[in-house]
Legacy VTK file of the C-alpha trace (Angstrom):
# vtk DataFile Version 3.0
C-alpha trace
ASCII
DATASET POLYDATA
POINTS 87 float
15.739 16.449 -14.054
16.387 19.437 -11.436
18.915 19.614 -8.965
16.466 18.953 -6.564
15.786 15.493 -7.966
19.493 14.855 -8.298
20.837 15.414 -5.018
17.594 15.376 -3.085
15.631 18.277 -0.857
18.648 19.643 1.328
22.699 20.038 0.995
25.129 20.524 3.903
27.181 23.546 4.818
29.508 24.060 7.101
26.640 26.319 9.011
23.939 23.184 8.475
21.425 22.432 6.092
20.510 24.440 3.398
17.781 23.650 0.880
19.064 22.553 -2.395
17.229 25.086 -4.770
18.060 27.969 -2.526
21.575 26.845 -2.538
22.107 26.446 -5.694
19.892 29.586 -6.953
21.417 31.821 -9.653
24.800 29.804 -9.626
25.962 29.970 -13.255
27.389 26.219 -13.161
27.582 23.535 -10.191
30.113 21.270 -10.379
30.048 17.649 -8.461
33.175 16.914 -7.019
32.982 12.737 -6.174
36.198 12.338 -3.774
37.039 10.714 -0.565
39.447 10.834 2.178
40.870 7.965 1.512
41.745 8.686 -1.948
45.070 10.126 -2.210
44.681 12.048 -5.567
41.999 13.409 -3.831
43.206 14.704 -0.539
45.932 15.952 -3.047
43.709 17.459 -5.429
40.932 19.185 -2.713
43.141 22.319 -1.377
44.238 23.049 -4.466
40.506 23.647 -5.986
39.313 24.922 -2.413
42.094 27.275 -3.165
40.683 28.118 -6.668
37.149 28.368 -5.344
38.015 30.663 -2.563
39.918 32.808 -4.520
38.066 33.137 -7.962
35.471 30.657 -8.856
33.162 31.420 -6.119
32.872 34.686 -7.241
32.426 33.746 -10.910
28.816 32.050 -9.628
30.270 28.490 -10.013
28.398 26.099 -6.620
31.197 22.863 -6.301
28.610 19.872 -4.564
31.010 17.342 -2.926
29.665 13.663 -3.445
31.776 11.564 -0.753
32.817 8.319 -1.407
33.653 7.757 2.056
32.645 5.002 3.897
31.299 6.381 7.323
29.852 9.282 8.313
33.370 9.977 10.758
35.343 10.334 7.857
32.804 12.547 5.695
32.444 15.182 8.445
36.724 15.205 8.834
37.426 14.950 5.008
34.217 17.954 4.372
35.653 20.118 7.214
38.203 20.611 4.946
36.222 22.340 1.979
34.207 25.432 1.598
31.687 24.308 -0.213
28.724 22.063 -0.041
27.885 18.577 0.041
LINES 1 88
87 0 1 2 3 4 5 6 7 8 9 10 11 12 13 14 15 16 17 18 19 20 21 22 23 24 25 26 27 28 29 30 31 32 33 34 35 36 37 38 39 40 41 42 43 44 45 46 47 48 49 50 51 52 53 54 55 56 57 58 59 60 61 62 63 64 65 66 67 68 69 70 71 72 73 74 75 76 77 78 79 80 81 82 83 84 85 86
């Protein structure tokens, strides 16, 4: 099973949609991050690894896919405008 098949033909970025194999294209690891803003480990837990990604892990060729738990689309696009990442 590809990406493609696991998270379907396009991600989001904060710029729009990107297709998912061009996205993900030479990353050395993706990670799926399953959080929501109404989880407060989570909102505790996302600057902290936007932080890491930013700084380091980006750069290392690790792609973080966020899988929301949230329950509308509202508080996706508020919780995601928080990452730098994709979803």
């Amino acid at each position: 099973m590809g990406f493609v098949d696991l998270l379907g033909e396009s991600l989001q970025s904060a710029a729009g949609s990107i297709g998912t194999s061009e996205a993900l294209a030479g990353k050395k690891a993706v990670a799926l991050y399953f959080s929501a803003h109404w989880c407060p480990p989570c909102r505790g837990f996302t600057p902290q690894l936007a932080e890491w990604y930013s700084k380091d892990l980006k750069g290392k060729g690790l792609e973080v896919v966020f899988v929301s738990s949230d329950r509308s689309e509202e508080d996706f696009s508020g919780y995601f405008k928080e990452m730098p990442w994709l979803a």
